[in-house]
N, C-alpha and C positions, 0 to 999 in steps of 0.2 A: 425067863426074865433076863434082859441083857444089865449088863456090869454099868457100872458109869463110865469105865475106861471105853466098852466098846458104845455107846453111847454118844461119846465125844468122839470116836474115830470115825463112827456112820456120819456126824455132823460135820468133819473135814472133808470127808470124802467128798458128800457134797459141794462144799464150797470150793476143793482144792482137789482134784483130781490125781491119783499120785499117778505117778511113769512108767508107763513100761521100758526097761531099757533093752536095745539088745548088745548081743555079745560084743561086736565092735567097739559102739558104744560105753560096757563096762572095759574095754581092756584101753582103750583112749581114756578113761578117767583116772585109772589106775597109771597110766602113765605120764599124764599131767602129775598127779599126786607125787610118784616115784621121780619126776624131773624138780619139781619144786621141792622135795623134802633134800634133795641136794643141794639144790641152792642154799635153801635157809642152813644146812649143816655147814655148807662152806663159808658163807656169814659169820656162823657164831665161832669158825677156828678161827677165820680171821681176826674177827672183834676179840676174842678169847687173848689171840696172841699181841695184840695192841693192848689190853690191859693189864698184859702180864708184862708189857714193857714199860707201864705208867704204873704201877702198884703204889706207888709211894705218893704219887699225884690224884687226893680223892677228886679232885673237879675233873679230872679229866677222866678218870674209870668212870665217874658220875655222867659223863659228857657221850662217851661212848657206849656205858649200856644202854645209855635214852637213844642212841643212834642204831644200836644192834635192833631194839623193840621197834623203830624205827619203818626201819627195812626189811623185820620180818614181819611186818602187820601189813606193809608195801607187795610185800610176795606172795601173803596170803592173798588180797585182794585180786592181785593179777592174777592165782591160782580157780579161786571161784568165777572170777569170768571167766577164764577158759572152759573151766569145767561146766557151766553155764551155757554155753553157748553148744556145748557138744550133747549136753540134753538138751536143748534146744532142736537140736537138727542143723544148727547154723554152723559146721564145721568146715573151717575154709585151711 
């Protein structure tokens, strides 16, 4: 007798086919990821070091952490298209 969990994973499967990826493939995701996890780290020294120069000014730490969350939900998105399109097969 199957589980509910496998249950519901037979029923995705159907609907949503998962991926096979190959090695390429995992080692281009992995470096989309590794390229974007620098981005956003250099982001947040920057934004980091812009608040440490405004500490006394809450509108403006207030101004710039809405700007840091900003630009890293901007990098994230840019990240999943990439990595989207390279499961895809549409790697240009």
């Amino acid at each position: 007798m199957k589980s509910a969990y496998e249950l519901a994973m037979s029923r995705l499967e159907k609907t949503a086919p998962s991926l096979e990826l190959s090695s390429d493939q995992k080692r281009m995701l992995a470096e989309i990821d590794s390229e974007f996890e620098a981005r956003i780290a250099e982001q947040r020294i920057f934004i980091d070091g812009e608040i440490a120069k405004a500490f006394a000014d809450d509108a403006r730490v207030a101004e710039l952490r809405k700007q840091l969350a900003s630009e890293i939900a901007s990098l994230e998105e840019k990240r999943e298209a990439k990595k989207d399109k390279v499961r895809r097969g549409n790697v240009s």
